[in-house]
N, CA, C and O of each residue as an XYZ file, in Angstrom:
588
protein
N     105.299    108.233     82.976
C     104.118    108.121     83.822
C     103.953    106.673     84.261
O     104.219    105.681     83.581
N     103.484    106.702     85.472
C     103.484    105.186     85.892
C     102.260    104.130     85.761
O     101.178    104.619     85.436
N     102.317    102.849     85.962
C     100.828    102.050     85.252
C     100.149    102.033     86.682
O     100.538    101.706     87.803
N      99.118    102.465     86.225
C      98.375    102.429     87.591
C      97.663    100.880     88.208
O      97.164     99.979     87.534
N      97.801    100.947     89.508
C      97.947     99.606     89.936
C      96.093     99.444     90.130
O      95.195    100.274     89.988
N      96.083     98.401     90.402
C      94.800     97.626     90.750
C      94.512     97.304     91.870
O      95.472     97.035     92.592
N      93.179     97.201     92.450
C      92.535     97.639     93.503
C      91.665     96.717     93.911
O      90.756     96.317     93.183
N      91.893     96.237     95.281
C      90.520     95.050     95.473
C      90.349     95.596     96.927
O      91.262     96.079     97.597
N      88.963     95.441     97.344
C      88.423     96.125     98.776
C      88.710     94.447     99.372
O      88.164     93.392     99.048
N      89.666     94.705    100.242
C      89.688     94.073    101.738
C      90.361     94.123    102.628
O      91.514     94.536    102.758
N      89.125     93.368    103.821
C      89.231     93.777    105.096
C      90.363     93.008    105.867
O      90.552     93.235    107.062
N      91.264     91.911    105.029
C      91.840     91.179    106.157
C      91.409     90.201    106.305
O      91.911     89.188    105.820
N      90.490     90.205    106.922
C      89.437     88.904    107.350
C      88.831     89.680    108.926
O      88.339     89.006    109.830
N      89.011     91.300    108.992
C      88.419     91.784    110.142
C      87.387     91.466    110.718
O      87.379     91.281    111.934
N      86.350     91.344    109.995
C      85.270     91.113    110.070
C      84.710     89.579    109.870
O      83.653     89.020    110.165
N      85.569     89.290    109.417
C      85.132     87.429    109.661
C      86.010     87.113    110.948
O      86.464     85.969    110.940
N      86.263     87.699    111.784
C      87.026     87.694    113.040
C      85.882     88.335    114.173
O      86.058     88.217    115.385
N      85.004     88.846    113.733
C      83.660     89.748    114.680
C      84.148     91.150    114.828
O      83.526     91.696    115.739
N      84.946     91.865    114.326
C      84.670     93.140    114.670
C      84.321     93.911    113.533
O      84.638     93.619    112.380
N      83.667     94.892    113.877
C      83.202     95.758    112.981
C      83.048     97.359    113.352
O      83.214     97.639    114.539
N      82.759     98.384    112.481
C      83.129     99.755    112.831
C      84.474    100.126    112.334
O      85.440     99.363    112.304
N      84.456    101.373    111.942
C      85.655    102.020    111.833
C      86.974    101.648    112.761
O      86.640    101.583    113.944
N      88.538    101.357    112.526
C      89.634    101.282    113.136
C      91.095    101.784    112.370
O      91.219    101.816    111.146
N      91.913    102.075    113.111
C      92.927    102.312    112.267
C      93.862    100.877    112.221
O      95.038    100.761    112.565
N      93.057     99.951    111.744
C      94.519     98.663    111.931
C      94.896     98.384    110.475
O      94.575     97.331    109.925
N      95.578     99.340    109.871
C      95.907     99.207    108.382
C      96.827     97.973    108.991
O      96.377     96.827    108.968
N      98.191     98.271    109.560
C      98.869     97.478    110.191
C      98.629     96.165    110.062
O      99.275     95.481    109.269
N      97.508     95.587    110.961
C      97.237     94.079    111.253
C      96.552     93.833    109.985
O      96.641     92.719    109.469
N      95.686     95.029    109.279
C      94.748     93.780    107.646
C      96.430     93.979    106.653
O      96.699     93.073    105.865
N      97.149     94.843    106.751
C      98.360     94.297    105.498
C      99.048     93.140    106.006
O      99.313     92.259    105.189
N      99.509     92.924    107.649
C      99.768     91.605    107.742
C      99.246     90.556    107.439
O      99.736     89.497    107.046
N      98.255     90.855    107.622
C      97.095     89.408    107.425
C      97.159     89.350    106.204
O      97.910     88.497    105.730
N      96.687     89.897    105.639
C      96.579     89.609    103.603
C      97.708     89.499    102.583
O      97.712     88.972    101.470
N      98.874     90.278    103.409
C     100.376     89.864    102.147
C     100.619     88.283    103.368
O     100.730     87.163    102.869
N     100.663     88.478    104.848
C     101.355     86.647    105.160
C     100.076     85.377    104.825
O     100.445     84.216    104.648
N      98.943     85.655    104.781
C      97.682     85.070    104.746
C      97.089     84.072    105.569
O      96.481     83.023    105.359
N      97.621     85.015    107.036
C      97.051     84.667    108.614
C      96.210     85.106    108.625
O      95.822     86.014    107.891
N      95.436     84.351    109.849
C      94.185     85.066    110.035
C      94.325     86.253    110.621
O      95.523     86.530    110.673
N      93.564     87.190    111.148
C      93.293     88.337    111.457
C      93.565     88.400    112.913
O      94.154     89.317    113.484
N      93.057     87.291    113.474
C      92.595     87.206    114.856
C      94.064     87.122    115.367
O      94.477     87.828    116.287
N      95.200     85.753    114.371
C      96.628     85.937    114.989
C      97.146     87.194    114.791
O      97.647     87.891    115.673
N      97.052     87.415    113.902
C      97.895     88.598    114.030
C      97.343     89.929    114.973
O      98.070     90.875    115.276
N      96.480     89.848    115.212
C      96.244     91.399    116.329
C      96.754     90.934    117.008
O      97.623     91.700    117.424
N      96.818     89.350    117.818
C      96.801     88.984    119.251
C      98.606     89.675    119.376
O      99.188     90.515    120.062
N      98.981     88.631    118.162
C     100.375     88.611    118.341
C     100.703     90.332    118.308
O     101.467     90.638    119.223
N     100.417     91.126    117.721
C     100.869     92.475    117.388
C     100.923     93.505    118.797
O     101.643     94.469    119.055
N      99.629     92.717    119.705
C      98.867     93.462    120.670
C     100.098     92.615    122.091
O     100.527     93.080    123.147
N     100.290     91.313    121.451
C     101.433     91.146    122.476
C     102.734     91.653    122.347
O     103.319     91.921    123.396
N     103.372     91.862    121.169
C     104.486     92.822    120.896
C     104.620     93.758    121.608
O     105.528     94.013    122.399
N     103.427     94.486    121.273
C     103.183     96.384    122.128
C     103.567     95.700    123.711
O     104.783     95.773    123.887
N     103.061     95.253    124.537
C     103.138     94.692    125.477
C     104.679     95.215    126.527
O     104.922     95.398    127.720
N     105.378     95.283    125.292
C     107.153     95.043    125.541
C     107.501     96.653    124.884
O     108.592     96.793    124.332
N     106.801     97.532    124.941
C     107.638     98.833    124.082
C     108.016     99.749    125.376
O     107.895     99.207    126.474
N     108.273    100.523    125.346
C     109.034    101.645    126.267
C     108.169    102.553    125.972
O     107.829    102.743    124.804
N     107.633    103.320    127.092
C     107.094    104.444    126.961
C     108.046    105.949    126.878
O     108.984    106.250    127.616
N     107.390    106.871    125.578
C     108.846    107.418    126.209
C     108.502    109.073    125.537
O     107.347    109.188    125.127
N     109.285    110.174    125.416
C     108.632    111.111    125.438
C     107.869    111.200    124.291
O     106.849    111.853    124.506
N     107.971    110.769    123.073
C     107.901    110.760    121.652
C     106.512    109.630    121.316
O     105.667    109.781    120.434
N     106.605    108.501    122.311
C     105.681    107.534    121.953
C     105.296    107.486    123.452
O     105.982    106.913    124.298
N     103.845    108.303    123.772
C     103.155    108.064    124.879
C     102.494    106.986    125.593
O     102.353    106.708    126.783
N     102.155    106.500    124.563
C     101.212    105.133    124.683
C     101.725    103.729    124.018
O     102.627    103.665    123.182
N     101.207    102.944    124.384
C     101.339    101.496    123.937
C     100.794    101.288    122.590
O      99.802    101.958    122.304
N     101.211    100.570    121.809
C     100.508    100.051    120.087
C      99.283     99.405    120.654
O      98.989     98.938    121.755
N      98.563     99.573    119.293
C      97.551     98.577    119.492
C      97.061     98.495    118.362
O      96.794     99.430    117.607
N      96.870     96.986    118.124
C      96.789     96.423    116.656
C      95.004     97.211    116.010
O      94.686     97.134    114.824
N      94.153     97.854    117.016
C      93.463     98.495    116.491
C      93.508     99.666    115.932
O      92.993     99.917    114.842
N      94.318    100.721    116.854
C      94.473    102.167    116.370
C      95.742    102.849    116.216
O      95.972    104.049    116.365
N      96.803    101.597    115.789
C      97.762    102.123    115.292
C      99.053    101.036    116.251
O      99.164    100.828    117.459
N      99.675    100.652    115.340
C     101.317     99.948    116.122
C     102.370    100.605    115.467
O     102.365    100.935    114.281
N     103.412    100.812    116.402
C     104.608    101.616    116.530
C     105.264    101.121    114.722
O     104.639    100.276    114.080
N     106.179    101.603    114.303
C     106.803    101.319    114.086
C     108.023     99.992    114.054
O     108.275     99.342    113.039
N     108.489     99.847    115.009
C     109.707     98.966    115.846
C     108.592     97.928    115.818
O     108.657     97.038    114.970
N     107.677     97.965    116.588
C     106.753     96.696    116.799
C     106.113     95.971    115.580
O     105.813     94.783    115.697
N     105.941     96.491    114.665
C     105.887     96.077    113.586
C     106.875     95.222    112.436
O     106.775     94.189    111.773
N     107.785     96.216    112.615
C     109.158     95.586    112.306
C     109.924     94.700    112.644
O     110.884     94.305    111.981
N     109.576     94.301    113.703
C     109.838     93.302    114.843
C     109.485     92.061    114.280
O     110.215     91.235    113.731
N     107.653     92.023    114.591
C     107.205     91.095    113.840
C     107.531     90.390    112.450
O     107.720     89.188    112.261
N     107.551     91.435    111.518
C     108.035     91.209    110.207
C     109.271     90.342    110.100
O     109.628     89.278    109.593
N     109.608     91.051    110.625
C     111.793     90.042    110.789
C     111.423     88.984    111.410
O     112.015     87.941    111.131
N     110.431     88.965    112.341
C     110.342     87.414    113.147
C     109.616     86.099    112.151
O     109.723     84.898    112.397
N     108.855     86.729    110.967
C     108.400     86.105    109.970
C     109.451     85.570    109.197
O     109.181     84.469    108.718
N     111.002     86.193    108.830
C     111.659     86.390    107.916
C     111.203     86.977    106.268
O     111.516     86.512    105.171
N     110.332     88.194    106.625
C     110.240     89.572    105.929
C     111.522     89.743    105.880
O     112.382     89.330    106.657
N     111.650     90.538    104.683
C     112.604     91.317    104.501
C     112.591     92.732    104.096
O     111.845     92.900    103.131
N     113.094     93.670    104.458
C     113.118     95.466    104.142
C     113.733     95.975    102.744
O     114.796     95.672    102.201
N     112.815     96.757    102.386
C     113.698     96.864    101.205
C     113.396     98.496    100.844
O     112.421     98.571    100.096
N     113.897     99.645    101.133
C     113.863    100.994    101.604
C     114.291    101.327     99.948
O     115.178    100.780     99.292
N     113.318    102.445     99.508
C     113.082    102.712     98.002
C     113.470    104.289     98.161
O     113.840    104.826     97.117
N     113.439    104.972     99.149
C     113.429    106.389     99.502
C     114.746    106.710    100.602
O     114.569    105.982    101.579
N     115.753    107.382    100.743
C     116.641    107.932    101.738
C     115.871    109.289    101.997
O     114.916    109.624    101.296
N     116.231    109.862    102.792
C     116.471    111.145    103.386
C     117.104    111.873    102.411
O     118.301    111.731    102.161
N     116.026    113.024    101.565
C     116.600    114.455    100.694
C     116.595    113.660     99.689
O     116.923    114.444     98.799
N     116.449    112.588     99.153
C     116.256    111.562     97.807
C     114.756    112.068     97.022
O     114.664    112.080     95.794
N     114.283    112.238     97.403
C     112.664    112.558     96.751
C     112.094    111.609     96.323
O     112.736    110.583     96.548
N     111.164    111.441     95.796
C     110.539    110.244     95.513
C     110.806    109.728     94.120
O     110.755    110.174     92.974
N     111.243    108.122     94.968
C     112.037    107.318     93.544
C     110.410    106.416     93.268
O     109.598    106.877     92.466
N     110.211    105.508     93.814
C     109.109    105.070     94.089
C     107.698    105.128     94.236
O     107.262    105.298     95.374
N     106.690    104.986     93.025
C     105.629    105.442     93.121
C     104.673    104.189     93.274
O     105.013    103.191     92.639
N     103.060    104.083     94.340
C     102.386    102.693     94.227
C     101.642    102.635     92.694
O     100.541    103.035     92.317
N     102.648    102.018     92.060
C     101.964    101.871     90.075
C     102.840    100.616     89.939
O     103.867    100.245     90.507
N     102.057    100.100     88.979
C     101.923     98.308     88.702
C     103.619     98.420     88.185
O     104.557     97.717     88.560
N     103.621     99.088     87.607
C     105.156     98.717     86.792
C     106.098     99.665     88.025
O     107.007    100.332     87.532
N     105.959     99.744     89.332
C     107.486    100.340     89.831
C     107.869     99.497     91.230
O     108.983     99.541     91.754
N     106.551     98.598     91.814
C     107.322     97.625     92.047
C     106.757     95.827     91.524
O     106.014     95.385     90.648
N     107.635     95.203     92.673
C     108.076     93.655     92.199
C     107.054     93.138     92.436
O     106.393     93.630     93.351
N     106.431     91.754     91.594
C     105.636     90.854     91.927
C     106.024     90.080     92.874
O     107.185     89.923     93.252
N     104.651     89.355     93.464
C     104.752     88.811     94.580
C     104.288     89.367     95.862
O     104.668     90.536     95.918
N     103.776     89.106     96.680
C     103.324     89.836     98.020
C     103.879     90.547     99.095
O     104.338     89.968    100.079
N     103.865     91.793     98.964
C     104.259     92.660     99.712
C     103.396     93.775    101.053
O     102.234     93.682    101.448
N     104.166     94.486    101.366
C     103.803     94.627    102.694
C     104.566     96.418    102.230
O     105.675     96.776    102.629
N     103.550     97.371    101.252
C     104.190     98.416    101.158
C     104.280     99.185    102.359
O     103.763     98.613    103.318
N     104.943    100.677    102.685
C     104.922    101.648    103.684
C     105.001    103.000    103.295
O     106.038    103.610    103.035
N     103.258    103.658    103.257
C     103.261    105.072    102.802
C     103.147    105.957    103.841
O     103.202    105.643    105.030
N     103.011    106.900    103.467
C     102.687    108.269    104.773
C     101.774    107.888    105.222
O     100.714    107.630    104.653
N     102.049    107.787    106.354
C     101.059    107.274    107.599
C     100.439    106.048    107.331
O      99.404    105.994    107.996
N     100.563    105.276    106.817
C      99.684    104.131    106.176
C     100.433    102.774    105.725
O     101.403    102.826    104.968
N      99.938    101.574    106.223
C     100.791    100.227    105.349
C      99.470     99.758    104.571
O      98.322     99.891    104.994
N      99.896     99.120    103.217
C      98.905     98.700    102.935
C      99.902     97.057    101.655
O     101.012     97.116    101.125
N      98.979     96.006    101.622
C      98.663     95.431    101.431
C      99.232     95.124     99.805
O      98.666     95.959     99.099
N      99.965     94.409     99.105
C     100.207     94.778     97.656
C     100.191     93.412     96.634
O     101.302     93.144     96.177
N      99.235     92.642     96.274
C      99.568     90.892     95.789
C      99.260     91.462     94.248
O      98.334     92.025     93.665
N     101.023     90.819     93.849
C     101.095     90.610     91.953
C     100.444     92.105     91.215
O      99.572     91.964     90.357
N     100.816     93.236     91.515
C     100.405     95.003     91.204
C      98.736     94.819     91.956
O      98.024     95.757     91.598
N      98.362     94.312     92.436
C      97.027     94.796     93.366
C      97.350     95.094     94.907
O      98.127     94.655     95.755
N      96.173     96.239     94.811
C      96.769     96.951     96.348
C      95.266     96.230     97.046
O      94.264     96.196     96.333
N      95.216     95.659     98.515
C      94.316     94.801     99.086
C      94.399     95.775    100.272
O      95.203     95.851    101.201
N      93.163     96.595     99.900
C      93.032     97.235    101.326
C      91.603     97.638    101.448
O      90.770     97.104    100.716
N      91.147     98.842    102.610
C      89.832     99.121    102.371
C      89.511    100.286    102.063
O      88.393    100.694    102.379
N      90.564    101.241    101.257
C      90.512    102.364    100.445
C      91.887    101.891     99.342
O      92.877    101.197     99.577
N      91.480    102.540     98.187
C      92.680    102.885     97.229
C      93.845    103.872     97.892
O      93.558    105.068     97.954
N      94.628    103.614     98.192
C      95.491    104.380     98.897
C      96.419    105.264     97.732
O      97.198    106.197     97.925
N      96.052    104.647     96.563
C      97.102    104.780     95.642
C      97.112    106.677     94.859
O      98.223    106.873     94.367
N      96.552    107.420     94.760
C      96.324    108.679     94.583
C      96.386    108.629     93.215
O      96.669    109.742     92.771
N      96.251    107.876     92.438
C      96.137    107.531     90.953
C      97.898    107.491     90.343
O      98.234    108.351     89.528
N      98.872    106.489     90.796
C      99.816    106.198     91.040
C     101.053    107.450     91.020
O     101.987    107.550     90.225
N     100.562    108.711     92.649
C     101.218    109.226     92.480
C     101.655    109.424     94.159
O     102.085    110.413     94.752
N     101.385    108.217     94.570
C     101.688    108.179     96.291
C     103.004    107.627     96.049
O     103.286    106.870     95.120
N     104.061    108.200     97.247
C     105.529    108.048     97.162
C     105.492    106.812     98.217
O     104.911    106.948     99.294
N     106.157    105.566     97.847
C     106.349    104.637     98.443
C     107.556    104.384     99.091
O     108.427    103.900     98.368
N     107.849    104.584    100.278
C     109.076    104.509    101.442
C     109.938    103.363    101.172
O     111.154    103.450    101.344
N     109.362    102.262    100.749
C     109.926    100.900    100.844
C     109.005     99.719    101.218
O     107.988    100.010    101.849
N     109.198     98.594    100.951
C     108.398     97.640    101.491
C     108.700     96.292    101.898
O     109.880     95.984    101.726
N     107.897     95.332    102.432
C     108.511     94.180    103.225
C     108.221     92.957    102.271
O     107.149     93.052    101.672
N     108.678     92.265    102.114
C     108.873     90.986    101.029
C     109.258     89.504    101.737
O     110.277     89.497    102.428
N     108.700     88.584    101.639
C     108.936     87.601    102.258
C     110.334     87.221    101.908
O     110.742     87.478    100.776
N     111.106     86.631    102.780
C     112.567     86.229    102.292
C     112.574     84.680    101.549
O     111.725     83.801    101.698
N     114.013     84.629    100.562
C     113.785     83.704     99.495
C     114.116     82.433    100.076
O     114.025     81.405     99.406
């Protein structure tokens, strides 16, 4: 059974940036809180990324650091930080990886769950829900600053 991880409510710095209300920018508060930019760079920059995506049958619309960024655009960014990927799950593998203090690495990360990025410093998850399902959410892989 895995150690269940620890939990602190935040926003990023969303709201010390002026916005407020419900959004889906899991995206821009895990950037902000594992690189420990402000909020404000990182939408701009995220919202200029989208800028450059292809519309196409699968992805209708443009990212937007409020209600969701692509994939690729995200990833983009990350590598342009020198993040690094580190994929915990293949295809038909099942879940190796659970969000619990003892299954991954210290240090600040940038996990990737179903539908959701969230936020991960030294086994604490920094977001604005526990995402963690009482450490039985399957974790895809996650982004790690390079050494």
């Amino acid at each position: 059974m895995t150690t269940p991880i620890g939990f602190v409510y935040d926003d990023g710095g969303r709201a010390a940036a002026g916005y407020r209300g419900e959004a889906g920018d899991c995206v821009t508060r895990a950037i902000a809180i594992a690189t420990g930019q402000p909020y404000q760079e990182v939408y701009d920059r995220l919202n200029h990324l989208a800028k450059s995506e292809r519309i196409t049958k699968r992805r209708r619309r443009q990212s937007s650091a409020r209600t969701g960024v692509a994939r690729v655009t995200y990833e983009r960014y990350l590598r342009d930080l020198g993040w690094e990927w580190t994929p915990t799950m293949q295809i038909g593998s099942g879940c190796q990886v659970h969000l619990g203090a003892d299954e991954l690495p210290q240090g600040r990360l940038i996990v990737r769950l179903s539908g959701h990025l969230a936020a991960v410093v030294d086994s604490v998850v920094h977001d604005t829900h526990d995402p963690s399902r009482d450490g039985t959410r399957c974790v895809y892989g996650y982004w790690k600053a390079g050494a």
